[in-house]
C-alpha positions in Angstrom: 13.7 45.3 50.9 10.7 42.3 50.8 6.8 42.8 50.4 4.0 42.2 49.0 3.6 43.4 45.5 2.0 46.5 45.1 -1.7 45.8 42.5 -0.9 46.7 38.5 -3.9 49.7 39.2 -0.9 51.8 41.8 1.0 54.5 40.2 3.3 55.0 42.7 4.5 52.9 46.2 5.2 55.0 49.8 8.3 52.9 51.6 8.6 54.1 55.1 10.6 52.7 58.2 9.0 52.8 61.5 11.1 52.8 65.4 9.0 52.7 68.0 10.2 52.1 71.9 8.5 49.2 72.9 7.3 46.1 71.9 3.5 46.4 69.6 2.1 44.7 67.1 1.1 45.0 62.9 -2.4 45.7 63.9 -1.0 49.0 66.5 1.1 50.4 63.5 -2.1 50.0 61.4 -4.4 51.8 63.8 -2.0 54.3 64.9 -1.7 55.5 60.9 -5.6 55.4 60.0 -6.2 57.0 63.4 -3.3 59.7 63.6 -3.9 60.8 60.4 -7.6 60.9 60.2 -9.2 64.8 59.6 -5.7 66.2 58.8 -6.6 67.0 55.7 -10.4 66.3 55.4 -12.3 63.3 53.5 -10.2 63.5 50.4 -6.8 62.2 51.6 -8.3 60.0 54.5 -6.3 56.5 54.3 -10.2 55.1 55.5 -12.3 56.5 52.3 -8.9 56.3 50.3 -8.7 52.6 50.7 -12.8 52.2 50.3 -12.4 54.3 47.0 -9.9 52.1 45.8 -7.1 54.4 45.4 -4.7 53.2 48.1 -4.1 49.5 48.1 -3.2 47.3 50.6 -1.3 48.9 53.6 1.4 46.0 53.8 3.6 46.1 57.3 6.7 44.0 57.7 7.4 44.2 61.4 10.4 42.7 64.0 11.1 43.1 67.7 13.8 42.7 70.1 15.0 43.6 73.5 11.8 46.1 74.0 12.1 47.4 71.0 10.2 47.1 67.4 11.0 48.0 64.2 9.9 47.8 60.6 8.3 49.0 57.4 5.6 50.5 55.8 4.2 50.0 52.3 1.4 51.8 50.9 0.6 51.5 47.0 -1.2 54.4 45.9 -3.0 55.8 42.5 -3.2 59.2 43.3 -1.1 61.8 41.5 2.3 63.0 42.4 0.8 65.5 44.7 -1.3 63.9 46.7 0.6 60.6 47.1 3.4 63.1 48.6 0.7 64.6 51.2 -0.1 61.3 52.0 3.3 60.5 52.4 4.1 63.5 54.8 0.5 62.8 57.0 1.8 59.3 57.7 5.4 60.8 58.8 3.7 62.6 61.3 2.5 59.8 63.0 4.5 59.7 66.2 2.8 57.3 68.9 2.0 53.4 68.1 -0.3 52.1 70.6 1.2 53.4 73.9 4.5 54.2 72.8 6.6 56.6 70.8 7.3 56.2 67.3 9.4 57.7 64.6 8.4 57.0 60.8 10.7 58.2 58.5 9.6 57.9 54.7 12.8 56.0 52.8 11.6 56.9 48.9 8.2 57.2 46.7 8.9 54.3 44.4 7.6 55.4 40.9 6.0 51.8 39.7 5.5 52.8 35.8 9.1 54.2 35.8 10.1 50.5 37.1 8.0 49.1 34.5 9.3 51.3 31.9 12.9 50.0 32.9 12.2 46.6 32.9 10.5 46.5 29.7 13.8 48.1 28.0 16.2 45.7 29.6 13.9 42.9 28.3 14.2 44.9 24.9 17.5 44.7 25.0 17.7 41.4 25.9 15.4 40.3 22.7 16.9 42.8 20.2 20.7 41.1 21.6 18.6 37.2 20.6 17.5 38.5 17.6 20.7 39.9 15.9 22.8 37.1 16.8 19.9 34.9 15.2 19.3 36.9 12.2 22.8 38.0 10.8 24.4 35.8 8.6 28.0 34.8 9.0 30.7 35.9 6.6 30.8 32.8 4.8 27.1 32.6 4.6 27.1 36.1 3.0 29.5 34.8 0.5 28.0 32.1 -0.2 24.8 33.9 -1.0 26.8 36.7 -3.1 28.4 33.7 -5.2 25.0 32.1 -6.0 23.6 35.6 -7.6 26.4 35.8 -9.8 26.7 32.0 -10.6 25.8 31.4 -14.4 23.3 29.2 -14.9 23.5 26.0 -16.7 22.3 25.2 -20.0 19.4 22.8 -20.3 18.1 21.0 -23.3 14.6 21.9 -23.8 11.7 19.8 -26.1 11.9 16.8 -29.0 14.5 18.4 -30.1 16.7 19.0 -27.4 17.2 22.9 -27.7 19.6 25.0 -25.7 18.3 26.4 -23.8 17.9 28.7 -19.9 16.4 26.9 -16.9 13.6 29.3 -16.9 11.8 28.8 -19.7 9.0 26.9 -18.7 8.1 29.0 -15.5 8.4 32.4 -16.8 5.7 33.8 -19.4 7.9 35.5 -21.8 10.8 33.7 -23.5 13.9 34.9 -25.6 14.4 33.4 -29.2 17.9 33.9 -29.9 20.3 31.6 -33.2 22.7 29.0 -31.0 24.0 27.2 -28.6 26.9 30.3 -27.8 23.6 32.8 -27.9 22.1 31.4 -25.1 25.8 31.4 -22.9 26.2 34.9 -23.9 22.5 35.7 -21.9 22.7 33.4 -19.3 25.9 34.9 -18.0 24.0 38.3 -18.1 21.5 36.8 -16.0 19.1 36.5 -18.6 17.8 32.6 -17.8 14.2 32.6 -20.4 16.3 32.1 -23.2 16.1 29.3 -26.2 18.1 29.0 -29.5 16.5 27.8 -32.9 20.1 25.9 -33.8 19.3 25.9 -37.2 17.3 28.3 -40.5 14.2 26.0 -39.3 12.0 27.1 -36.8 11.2 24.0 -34.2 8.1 22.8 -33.3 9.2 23.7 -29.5 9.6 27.4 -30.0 6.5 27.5 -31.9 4.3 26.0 -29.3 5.6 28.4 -26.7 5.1 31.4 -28.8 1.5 30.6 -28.7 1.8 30.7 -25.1 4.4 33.2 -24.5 5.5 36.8 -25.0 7.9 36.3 -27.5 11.3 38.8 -28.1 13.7 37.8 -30.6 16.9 38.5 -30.2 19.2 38.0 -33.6 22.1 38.5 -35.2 23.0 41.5 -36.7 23.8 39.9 -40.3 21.8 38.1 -43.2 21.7 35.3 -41.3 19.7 37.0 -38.7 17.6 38.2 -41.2 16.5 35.0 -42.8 15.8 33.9 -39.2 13.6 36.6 -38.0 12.0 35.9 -41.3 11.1 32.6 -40.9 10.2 33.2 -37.6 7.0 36.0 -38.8 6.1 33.8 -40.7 5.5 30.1 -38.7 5.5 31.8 -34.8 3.9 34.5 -32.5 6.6 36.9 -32.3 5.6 40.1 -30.3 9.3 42.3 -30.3 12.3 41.8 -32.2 15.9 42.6 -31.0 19.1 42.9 -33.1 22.5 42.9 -32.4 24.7 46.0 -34.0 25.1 46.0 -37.5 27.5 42.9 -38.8 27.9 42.0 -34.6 26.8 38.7 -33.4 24.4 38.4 -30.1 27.3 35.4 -28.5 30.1 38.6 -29.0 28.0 41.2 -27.1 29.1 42.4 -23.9 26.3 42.3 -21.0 25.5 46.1 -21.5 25.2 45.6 -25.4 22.8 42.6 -24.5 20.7 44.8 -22.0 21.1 47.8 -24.1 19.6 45.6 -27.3 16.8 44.5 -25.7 15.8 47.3 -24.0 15.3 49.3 -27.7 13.7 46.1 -28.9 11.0 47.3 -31.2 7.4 45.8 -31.4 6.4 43.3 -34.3 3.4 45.7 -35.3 5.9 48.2 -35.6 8.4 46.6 -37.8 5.4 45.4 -40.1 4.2 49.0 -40.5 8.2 50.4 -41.3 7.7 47.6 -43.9 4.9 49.7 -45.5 2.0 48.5 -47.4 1.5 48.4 -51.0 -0.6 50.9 -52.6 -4.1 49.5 -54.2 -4.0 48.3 -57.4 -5.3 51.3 -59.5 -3.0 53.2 -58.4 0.0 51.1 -58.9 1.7 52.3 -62.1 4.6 51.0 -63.8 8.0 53.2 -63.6 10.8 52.8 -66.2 13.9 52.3 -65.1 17.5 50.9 -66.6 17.4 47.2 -67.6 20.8 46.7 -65.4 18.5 47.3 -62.5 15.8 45.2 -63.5 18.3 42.3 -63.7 19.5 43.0 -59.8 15.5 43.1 -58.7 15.1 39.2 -60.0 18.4 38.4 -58.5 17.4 39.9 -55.3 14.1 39.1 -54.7 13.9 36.7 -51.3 17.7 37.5 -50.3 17.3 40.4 -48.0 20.0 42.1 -49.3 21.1 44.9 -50.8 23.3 46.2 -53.9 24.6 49.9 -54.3 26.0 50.8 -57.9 27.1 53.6 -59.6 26.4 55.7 -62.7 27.8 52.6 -64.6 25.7 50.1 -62.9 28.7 48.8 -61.1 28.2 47.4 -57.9 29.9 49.3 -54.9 28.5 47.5 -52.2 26.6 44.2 -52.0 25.5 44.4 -47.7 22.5 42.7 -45.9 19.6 44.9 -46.0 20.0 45.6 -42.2 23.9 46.9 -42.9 22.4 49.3 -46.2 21.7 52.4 -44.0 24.9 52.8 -42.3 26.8 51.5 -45.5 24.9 53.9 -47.7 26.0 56.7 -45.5 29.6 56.3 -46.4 29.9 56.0 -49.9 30.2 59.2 -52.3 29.6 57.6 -56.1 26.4 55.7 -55.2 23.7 56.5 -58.4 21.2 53.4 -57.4 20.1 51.3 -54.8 18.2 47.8 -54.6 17.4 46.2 -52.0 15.1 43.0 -50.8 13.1 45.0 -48.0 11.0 48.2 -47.4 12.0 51.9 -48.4 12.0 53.8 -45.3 12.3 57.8 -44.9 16.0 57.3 -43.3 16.8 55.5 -46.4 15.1 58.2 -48.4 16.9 60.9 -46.4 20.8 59.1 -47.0 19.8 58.5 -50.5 19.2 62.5 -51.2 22.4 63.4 -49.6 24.4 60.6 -51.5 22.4 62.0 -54.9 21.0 58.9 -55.3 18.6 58.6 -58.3 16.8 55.4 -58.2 15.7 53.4 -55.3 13.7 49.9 -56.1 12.7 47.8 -53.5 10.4 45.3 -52.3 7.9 47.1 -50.4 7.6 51.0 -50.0 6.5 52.5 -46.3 4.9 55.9 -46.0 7.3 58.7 -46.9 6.6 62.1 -45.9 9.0 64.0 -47.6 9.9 62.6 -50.8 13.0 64.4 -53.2 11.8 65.0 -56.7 14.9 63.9 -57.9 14.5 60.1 -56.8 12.5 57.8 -58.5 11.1 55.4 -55.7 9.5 52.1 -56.6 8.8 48.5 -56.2 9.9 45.6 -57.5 6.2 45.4 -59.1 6.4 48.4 -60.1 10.0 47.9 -62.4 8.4 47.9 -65.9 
């Protein structure tokens, strides 16, 4: 069914056929509905003041005769509400001469123009949401292809003068991992860890010590002496901000990926460390504390090793361990009588020392003890008289 669409104001659209016996014309049907239905139902719902008012549109007619006869339809878009557009729709209905012959009009349906719109606008949704999935999801072999990248380890790179191993993302990220070697910085990279460098060597490169001053700094070594001589070296030339160890006597390129994450997770801050370390105590009240000339020898031979001797009542030694192994190693042996070490006397070193009956401790530095057995003589390697 053809016309003339309704305006974008009309709510709803009257379709009604007309049959009238005899041959008229558009501007009979017209009349005959403005006059026919005029003071049926007062000013309100008069087509005339309706169509002034704006809220009927255009009444279109689409009109045909033949052999005496005419025939055709009606459209009328209004804006009234459901109510009175179905009045309206029963006045014209009742219209039942054109000119100077009879007429039937029948209405055919009330065409709801927002529920057209509303159907339209979700088969164009449809339409856009069938574009847009086909566009946006990947195929299978682009999904694999983008799983296989994430877990593709990256390369190693060599960074600086000195051609370091190193990750790919050392320069763009602002924190970098100092780890020992070459097999360190495999070990990370394969845990996705790409901000990594190794020293390669007990000398700290010119490279890594430039980026500390521009970095955060973690550093991540070995759980043995040669991990301590390392971090050592590293306080002492670089800006270190957290230090990470591997497991007692466990190297950082033997770690599995949760050991790795698990290590630098706890990684504890510089300030930290230096404070476990302890501070000596002023001068005046340094005093010196007697103890056997066998451990007086072991303090000069120990001095600047980092590690650590355990003997027993006969100055024998038990256990020589780096000073990072002494806790753990402490707390298995039965006969220990003295301990001497190249580090800092800590209250968990304290506390395996009284359960061991340990009598002498002697080491570099002391940190603050808060509880402090009577029968253990604590003291410094100054302090050894």
């Amino acid at each position: 069914m053809g016309g003339v669409q309704p305006p974008v104001t009309a709510k709803y659209v009257i379709w009604a056929k007309f049959d009238v016996d005899g041959v008229v014309e558009k501007p009979d049907v017209i009349g005959a509905l403005f006059g026919q239905t005029e003071g049926l139902f007062g000013p309100e719902l008069d087509l005339r003041e309706l169509q002034k008012t704006g809220r009927i549109g255009r009444i279109e007619i689409e009109i045909e005769s033949k052999h005496d006869h005419t025939t055709g339809t009606i459209i009328i878009p209004s804006s009234l509400d459901r109510v009175a557009t179905a009045v309206l729709a029963a006045a014209i209905e009742s219209v039942d001469r054109v000119g100077p012959c009879n007429a039937k009009i029948t209405i055919e349906k009330i065409e709801d123009v927002r529920e057209t719109k509303r159907r339209i606008v979700i088969e164009r949704a449809k339409e856009i949401l069938r574009h847009w999935t086909l566009e946006s999801t990947p195929s299978v072999e682009e999904i694999l292809k983008e799983v296989g990248e994430a877990i593709k380890v990256a390369e190693v790179v060599s960074y600086g003068p000195e051609k370091l191993p190193a990750g790919p993302d050392i320069d763009s990220s602002d924190s970098i991992v100092v780890v020992e070697g070459r097999a360190d910085v495999i070990n990370l990279l394969k845990c996705g860890i790409r901000n990594v460098i190794a020293v390669e060597g007990a000398k700290i490169p010119e490279a890594i010590i430039k980026l500390s001053r521009e970095k955060e700094v973690t550093a991540f070594l070995d759980g043995d002496r040669g991990g301590d001589l390392i971090l050592k070296e590293l306080l002492q030339v670089a800006k270190v901000d957290y230090v990470a160890r591997a497991p007692p006597g466990r190297e950082v390129e033997d770690l599995t990926p949760k050991e790795v994450l698990k290590a630098l997770r706890e990684r504890v801050p510089v300030e930290q460390l230096r404070e476990e370390r302890g501070r000596r105590p002023p001068k005046e009240a340094v005093r010196k504390i007697a103890v056997p000339k066998e451990i007086k020898q072991f303090v000069e031979e120990l001095r600047g090793t980092l590690e650590a001797v355990i003997l027993d009542s006969d100055f024998n030694v038990l256990h020589r361990v780096p000073v990072s192994e002494l806790a753990e190693t402490l707390g298995g042996v039965e006969e220990a009588y003295a301990v001497v070490f190249d580090g800092v006397i800590t209250q968990r070193i304290v506390d395996i020392a009284g359960e061991k009956g340990v009598r002498y401790i002697v080491a570099d530095r002391i940190a603050e003890i808060a509880r402090r057995p009577v029968d253990i003589k604590l003291c410094t390697f100054s302090d050894v008289a």
